[in-house]
py3Dmol code that shows the C-alpha trace and the ligand (Angstrom):
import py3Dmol

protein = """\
ATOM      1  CA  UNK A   1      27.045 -31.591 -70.668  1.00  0.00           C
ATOM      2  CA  UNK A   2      24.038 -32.416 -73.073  1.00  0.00           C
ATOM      3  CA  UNK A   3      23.134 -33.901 -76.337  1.00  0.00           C
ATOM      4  CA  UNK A   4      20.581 -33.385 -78.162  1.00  0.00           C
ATOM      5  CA  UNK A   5      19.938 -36.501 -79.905  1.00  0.00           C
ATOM      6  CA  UNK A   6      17.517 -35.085 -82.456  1.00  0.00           C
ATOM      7  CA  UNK A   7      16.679 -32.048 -83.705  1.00  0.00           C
ATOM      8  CA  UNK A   8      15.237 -30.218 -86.815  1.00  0.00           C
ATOM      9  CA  UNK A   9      17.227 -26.701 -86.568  1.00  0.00           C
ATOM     10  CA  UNK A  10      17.044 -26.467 -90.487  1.00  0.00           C
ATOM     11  CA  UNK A  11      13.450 -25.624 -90.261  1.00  0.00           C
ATOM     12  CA  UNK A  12      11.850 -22.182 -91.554  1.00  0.00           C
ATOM     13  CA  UNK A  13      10.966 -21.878 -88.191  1.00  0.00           C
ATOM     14  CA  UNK A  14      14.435 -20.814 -87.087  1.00  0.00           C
ATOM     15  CA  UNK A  15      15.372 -18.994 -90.182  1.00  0.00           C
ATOM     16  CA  UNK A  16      15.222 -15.929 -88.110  1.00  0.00           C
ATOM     17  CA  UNK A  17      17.542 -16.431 -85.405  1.00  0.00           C
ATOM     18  CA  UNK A  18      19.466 -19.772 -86.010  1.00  0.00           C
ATOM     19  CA  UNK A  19      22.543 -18.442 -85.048  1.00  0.00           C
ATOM     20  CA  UNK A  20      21.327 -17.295 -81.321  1.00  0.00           C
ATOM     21  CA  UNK A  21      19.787 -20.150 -80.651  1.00  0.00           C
ATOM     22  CA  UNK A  22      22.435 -22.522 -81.073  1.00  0.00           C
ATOM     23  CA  UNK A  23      24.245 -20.321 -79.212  1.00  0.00           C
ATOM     24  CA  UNK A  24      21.876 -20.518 -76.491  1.00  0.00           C
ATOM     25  CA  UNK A  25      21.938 -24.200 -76.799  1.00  0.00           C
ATOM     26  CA  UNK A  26      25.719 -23.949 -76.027  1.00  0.00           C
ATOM     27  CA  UNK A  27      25.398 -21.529 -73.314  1.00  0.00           C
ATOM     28  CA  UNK A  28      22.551 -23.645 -71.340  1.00  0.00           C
ATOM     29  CA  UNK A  29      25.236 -26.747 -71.352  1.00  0.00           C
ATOM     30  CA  UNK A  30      24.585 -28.462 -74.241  1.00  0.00           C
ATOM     31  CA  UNK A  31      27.706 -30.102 -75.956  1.00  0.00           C
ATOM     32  CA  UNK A  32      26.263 -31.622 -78.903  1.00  0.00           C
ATOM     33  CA  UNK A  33      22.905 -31.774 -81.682  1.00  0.00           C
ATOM     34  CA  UNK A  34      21.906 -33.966 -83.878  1.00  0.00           C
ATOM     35  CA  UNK A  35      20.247 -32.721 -86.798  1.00  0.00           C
ATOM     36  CA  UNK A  36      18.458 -35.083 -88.345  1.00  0.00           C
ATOM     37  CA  UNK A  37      17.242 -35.099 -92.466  1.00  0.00           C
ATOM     38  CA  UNK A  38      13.749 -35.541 -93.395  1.00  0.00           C
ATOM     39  CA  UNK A  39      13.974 -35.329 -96.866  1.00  0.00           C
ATOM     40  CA  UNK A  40      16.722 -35.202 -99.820  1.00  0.00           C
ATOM     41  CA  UNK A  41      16.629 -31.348 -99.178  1.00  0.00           C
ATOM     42  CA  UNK A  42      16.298 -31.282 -95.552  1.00  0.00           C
ATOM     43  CA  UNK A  43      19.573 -33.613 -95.296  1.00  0.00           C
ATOM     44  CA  UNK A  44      21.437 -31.637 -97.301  1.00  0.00           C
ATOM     45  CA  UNK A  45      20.653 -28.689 -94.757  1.00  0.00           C
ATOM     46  CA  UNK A  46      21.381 -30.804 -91.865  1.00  0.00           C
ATOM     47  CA  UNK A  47      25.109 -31.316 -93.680  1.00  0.00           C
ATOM     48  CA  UNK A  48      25.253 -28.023 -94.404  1.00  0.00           C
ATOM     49  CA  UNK A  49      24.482 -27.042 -90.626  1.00  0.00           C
ATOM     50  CA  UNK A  50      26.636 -29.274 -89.791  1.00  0.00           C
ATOM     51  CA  UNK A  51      30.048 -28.323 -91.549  1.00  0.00           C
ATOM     52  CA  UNK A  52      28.669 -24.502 -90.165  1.00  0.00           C
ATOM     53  CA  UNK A  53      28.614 -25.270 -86.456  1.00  0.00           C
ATOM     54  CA  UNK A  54      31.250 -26.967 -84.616  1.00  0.00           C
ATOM     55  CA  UNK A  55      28.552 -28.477 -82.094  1.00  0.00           C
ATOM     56  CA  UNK A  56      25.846 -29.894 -84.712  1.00  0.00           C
ATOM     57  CA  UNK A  57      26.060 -33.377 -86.657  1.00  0.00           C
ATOM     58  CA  UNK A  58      24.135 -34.825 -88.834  1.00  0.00           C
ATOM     59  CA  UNK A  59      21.601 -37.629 -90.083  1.00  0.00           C
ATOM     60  CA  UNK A  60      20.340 -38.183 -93.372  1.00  0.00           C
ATOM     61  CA  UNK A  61      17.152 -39.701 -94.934  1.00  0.00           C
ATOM     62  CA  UNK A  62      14.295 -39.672 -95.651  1.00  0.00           C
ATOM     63  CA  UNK A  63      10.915 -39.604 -93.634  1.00  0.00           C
ATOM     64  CA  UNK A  64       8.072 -41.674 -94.360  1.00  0.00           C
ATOM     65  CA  UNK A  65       5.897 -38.835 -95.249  1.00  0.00           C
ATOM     66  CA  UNK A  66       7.783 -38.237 -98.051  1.00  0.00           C
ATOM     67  CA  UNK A  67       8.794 -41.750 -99.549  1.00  0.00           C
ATOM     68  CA  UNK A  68       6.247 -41.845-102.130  1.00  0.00           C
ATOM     69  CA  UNK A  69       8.650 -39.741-104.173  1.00  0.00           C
ATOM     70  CA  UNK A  70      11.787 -41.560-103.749  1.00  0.00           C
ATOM     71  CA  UNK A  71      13.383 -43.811-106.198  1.00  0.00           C
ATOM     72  CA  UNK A  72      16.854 -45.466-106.588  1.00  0.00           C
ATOM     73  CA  UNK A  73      18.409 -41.943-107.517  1.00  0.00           C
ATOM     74  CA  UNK A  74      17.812 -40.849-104.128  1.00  0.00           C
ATOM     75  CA  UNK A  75      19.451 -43.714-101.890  1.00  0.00           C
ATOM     76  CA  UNK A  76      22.626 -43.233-104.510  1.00  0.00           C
ATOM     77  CA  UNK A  77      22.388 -38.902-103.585  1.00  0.00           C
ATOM     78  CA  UNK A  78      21.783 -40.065 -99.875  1.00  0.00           C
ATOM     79  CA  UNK A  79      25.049 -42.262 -99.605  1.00  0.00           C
ATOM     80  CA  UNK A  80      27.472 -39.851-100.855  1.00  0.00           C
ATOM     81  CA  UNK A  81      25.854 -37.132 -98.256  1.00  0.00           C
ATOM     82  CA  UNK A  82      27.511 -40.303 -96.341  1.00  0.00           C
ATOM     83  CA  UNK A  83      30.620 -39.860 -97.031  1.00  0.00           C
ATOM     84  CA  UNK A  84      30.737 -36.578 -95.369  1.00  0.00           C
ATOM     85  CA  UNK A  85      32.805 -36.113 -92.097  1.00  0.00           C
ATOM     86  CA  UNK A  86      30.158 -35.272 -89.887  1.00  0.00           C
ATOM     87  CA  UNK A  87      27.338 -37.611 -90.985  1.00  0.00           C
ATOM     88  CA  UNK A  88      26.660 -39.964 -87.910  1.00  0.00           C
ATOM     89  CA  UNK A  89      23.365 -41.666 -89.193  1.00  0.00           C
ATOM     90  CA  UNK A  90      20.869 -42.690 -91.372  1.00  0.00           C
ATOM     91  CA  UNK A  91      17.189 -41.066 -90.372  1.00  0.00           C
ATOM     92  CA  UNK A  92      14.912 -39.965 -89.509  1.00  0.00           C
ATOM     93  CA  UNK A  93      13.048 -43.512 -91.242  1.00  0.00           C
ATOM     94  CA  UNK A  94      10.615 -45.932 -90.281  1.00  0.00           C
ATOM     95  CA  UNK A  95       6.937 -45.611 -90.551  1.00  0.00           C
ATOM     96  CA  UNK A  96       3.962 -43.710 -89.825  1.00  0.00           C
ATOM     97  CA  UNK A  97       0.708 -44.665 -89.896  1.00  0.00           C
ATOM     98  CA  UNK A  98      -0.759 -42.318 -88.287  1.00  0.00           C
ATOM     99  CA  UNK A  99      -0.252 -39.699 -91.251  1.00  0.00           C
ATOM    100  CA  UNK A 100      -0.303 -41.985 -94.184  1.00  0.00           C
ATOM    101  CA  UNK A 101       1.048 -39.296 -96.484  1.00  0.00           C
ATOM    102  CA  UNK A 102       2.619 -41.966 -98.739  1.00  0.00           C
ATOM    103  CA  UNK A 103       1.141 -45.186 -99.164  1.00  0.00           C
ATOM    104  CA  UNK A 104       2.032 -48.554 -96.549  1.00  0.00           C
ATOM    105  CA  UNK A 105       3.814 -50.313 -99.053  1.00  0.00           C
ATOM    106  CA  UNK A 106       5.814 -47.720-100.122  1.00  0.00           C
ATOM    107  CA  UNK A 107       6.677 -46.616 -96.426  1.00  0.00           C
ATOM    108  CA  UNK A 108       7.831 -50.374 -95.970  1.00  0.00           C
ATOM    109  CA  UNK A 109       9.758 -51.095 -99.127  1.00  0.00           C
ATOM    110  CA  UNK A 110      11.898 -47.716 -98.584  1.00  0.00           C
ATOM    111  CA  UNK A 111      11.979 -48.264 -94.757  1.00  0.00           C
ATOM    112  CA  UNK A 112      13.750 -51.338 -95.898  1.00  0.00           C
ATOM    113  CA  UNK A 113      15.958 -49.931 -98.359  1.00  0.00           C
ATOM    114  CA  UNK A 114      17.483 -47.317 -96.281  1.00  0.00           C
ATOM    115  CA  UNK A 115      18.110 -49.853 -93.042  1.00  0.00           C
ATOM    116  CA  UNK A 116      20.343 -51.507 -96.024  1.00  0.00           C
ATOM    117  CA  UNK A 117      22.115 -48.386 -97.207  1.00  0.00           C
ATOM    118  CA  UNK A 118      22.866 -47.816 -93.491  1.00  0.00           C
ATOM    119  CA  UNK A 119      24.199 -51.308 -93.336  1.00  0.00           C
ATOM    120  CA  UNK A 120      26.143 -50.982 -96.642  1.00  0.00           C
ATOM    121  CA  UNK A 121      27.649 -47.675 -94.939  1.00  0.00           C
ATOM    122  CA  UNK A 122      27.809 -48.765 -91.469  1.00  0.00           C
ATOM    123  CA  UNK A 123      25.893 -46.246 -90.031  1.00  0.00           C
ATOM    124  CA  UNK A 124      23.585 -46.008 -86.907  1.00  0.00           C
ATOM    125  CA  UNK A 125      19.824 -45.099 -87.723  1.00  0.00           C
ATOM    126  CA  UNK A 126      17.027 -42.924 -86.612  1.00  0.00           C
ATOM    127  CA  UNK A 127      14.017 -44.417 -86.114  1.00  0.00           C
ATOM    128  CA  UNK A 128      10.568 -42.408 -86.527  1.00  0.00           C
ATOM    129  CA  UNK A 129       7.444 -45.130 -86.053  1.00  0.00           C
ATOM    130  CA  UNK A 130       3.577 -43.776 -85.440  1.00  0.00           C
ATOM    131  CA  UNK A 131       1.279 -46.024 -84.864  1.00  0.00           C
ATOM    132  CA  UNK A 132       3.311 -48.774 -86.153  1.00  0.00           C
ATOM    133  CA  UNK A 133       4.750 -50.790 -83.162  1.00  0.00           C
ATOM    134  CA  UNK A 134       4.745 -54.061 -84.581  1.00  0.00           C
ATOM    135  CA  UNK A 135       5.499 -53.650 -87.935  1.00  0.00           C
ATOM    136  CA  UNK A 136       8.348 -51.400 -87.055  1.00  0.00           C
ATOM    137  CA  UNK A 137       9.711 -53.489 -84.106  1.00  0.00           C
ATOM    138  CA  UNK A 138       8.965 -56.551 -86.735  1.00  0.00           C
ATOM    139  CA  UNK A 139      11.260 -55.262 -89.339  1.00  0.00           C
ATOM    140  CA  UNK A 140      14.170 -53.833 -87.165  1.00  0.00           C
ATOM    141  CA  UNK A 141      14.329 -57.445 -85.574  1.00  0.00           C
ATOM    142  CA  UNK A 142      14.451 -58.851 -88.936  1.00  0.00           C
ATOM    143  CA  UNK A 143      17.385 -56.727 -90.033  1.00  0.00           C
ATOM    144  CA  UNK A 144      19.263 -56.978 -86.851  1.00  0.00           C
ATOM    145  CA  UNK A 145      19.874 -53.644 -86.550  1.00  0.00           C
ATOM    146  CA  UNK A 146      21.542 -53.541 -83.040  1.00  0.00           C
ATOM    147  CA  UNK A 147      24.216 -54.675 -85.230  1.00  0.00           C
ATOM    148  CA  UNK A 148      24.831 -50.845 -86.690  1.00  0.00           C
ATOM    149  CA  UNK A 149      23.073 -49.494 -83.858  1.00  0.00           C
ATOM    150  CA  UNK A 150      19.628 -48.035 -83.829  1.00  0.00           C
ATOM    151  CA  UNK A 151      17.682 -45.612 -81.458  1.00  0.00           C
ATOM    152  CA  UNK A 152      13.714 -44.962 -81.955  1.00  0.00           C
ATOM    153  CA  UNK A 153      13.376 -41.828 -81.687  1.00  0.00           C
ATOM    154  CA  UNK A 154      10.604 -39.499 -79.564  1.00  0.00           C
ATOM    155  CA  UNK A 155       9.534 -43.180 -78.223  1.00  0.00           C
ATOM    156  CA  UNK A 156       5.601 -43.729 -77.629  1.00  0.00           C
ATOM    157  CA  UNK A 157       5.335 -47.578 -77.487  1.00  0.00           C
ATOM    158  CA  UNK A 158       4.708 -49.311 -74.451  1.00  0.00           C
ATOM    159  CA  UNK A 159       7.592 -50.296 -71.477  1.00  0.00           C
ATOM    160  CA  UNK A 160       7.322 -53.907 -72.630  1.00  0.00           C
ATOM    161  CA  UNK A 161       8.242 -53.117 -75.860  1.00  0.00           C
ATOM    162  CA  UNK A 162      10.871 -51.015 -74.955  1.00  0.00           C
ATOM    163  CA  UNK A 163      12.315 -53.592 -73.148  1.00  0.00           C
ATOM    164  CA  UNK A 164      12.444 -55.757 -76.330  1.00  0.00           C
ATOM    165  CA  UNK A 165      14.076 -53.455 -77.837  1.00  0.00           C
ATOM    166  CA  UNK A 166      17.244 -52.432 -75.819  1.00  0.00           C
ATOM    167  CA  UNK A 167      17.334 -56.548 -75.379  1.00  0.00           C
ATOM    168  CA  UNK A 168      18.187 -55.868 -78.953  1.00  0.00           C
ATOM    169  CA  UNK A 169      20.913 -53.211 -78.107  1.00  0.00           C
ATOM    170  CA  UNK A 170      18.315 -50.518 -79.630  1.00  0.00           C
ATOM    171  CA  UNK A 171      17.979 -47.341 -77.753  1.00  0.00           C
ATOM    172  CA  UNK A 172      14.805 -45.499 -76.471  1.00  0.00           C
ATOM    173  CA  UNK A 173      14.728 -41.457 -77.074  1.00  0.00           C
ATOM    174  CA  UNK A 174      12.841 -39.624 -74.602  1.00  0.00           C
ATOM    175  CA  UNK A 175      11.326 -36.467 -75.853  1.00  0.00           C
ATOM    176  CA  UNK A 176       9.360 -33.446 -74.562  1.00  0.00           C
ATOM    177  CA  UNK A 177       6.017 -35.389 -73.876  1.00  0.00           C
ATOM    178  CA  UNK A 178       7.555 -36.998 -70.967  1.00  0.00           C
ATOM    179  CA  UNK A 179       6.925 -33.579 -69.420  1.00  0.00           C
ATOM    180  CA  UNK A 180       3.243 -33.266 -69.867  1.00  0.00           C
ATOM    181  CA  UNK A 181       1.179 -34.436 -66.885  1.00  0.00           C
ATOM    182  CA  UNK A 182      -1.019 -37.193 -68.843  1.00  0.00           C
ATOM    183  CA  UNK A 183       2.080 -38.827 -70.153  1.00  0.00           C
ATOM    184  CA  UNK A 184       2.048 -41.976 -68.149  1.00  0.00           C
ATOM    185  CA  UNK A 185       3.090 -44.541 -70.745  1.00  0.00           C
ATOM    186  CA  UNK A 186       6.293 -42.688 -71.061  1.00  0.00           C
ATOM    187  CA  UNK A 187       6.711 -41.991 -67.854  1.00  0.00           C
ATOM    188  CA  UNK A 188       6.797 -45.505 -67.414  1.00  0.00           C
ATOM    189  CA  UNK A 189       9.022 -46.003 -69.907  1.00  0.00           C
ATOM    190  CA  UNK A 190      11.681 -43.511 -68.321  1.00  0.00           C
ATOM    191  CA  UNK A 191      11.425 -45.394 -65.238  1.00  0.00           C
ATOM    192  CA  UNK A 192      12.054 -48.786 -65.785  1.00  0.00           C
ATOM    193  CA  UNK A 193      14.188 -48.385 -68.847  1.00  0.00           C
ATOM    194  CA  UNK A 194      18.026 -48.776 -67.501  1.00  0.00           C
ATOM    195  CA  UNK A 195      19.424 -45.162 -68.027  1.00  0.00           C
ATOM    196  CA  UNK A 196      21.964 -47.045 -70.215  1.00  0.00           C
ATOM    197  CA  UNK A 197      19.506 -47.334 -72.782  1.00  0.00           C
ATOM    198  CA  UNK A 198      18.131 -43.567 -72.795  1.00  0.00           C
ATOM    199  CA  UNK A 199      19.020 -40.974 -75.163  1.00  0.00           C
ATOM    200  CA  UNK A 200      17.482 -37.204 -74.798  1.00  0.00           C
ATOM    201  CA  UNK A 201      16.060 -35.473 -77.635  1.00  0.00           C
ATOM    202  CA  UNK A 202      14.054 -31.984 -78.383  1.00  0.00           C
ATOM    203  CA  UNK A 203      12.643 -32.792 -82.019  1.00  0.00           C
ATOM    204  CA  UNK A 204      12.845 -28.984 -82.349  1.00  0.00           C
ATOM    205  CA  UNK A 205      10.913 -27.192 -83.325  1.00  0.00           C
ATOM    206  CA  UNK A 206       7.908 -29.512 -82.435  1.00  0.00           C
ATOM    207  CA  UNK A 207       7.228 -31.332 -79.111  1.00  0.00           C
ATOM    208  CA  UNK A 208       7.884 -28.412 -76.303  1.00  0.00           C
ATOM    209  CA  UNK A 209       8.427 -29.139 -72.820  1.00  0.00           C
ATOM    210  CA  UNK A 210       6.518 -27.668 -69.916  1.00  0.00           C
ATOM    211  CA  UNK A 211       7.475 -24.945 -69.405  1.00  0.00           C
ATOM    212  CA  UNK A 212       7.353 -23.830 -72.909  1.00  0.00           C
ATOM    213  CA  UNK A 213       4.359 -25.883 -74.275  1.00  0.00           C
ATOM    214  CA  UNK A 214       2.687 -23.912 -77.129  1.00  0.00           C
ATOM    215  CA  UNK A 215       5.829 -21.917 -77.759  1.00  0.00           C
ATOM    216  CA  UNK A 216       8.239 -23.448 -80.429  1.00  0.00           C
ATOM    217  CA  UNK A 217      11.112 -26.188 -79.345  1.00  0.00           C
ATOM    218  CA  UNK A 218      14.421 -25.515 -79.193  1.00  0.00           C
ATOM    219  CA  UNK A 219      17.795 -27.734 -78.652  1.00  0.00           C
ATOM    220  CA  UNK A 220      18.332 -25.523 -75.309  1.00  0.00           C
ATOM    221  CA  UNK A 221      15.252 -27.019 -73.550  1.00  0.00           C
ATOM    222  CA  UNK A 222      16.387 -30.245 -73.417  1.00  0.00           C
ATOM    223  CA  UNK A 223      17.591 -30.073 -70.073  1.00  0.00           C
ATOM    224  CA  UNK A 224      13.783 -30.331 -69.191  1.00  0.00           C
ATOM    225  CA  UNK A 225      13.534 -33.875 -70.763  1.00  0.00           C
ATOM    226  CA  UNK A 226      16.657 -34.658 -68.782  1.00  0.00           C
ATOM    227  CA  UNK A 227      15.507 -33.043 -65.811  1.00  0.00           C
ATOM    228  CA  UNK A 228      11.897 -34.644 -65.869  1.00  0.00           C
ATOM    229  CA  UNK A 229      14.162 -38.359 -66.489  1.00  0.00           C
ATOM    230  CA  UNK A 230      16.222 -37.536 -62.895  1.00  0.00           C
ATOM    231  CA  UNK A 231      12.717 -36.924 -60.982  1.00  0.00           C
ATOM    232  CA  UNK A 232      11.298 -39.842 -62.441  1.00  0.00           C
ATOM    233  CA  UNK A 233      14.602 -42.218 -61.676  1.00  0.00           C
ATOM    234  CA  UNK A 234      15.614 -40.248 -58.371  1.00  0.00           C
ATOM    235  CA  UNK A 235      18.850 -39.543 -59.313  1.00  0.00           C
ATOM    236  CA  UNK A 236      20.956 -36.036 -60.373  1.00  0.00           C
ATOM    237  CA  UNK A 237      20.279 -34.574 -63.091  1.00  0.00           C
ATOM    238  CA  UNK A 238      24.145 -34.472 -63.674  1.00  0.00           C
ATOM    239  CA  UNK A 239      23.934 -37.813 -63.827  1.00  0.00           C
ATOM    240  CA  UNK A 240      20.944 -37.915 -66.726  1.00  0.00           C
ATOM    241  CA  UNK A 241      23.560 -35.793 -68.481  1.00  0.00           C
ATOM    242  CA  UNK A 242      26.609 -37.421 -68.476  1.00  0.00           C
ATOM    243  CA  UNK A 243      25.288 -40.935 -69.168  1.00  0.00           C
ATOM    244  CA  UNK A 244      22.719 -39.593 -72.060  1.00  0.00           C
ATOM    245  CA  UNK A 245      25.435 -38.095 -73.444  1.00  0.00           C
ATOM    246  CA  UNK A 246      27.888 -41.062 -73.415  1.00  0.00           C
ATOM    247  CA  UNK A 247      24.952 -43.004 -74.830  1.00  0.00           C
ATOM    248  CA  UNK A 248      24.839 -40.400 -77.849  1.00  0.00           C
ATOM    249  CA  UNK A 249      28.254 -40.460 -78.462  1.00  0.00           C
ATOM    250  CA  UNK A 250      29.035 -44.222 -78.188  1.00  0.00           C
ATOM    251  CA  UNK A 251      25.795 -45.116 -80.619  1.00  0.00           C
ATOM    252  CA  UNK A 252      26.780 -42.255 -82.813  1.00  0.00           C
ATOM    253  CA  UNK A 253      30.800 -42.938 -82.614  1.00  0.00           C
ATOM    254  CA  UNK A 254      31.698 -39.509 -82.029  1.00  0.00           C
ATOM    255  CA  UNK A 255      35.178 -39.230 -80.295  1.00  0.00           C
TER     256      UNK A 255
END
"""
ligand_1 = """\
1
NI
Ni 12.083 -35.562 -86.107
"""
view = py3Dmol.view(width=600, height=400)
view.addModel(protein, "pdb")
view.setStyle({"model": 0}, {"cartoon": {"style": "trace"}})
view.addModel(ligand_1, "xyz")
view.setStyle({"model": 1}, {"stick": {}})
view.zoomTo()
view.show()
């Protein structure tokens, strides 16, 4: 068993062959995917995928790329997506200063506004945050978040600030990078993090795991994040499964 705790299988990029690839996701052991929203349109795909395929749930939001067009109309379009049955969470949101596609201020004011539509909705959320530690960790803190449950996703940050965070009740995602050989920080992180706290996510289509660096992602080849996070602990990789996956379930409150 397996859950993919994030993934983007709405993309163009699997417009081709959706259908085998999920099905190769199921074959390979997976149980369940998360398909996370990165826009108004994006979510709606991830719903759509999500009534489609009995394996796939959904998130919905919008990333801060693309919050310089959002206004009041969309948080009212993104809460009834909420009412759907198989909408787990709010995300992927946060900020990214890395890109700057849409200004700081706007990145933080709807950052803000979507933690609270989660929290009006009691929903868990999906945290995305480039190069913005402390302002993220800053404003989660300040909304309590642990309260609705929270998991930053494809985590970067340090292992002290992990550990801040899962004080929190936040989870840490652990993503393909964690295979690459110069990925020490997060190797760190998958060590000393409690596997409690771990979720295991692809982000397909980006963020490949050795083997299959340079070659696009898919929800199947997260068994190599989970794989890489049993080496690293010393433990089974059954064991990586079955307790990532009860982590998944239990922040997403999937029966
Ligand atoms: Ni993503």
């Amino acid at each position: 068993m397996l859950f993919d705790s994030h993934a983007h299988l709405d993309d163009s990029r699997f417009d081709r062959d959706r259908d085998a690839v999920i099905r190769a996701a199921k074959e390979s052991g997976l149980q369940y995917i998360l398909n996370a929203g990165a826009s108004l349109t994006t979510s709606v795909k991830a719903v759509n995928l999500s009534e489609k395929y009995e394996m796939i749930y959904a998130a919905v939001g919008v990333h801060p790329h693309d919050v310089k067009d959002m206004d009041e109309d969309t948080i009212e379009v993104l809460k009834s997506l909420t009412n759907k049955k198989k909408v787990v969470a709010v995300g992927e949101i946060g900020l990214d200063y890395y890109y700057n596609h849409s200004p700081k201020e706007e990145q933080r004011k709807w950052f803000k506004r979507q933690i609270e539509l989660a929290k009006e909705v009691n929903l868990p959320i999906i945290i995305h945050d480039r190069d913005a530690n402390q302002e993220t960790f800053d404003i989660l803190k300040q909304h309590q978040v642990g309260d609705i449950g929270c998991v930053m996703h494809c985590y970067s940050g340090s292992v002290e600030l992990a550990k801040e965070y899962i004080k929190r009740g936040i989870y840490i995602s652990i993503a393909g990078p964690l295979t690459f050989n110069n990925a020490k920080k997060v190797q760190q992180v998958a060590r000393e993090i409690p596997l409690e706290w771990l979720l295991v996510e692809t982000d397909c289509p980006y963020l490949t795991p050795v083997p299959y660096r340079g070659k696009r992602n898919e929800s199947a080849y997260v068994r190599y994040v989970a794989e890489a996070i049993a080496e690293i602990k010393g433990i089974s990789f059954e064991e990586v499964a079955e307790t990532t996956t009860k982590n998944a379930k239990k922040l997403f409150r999937i029966e």
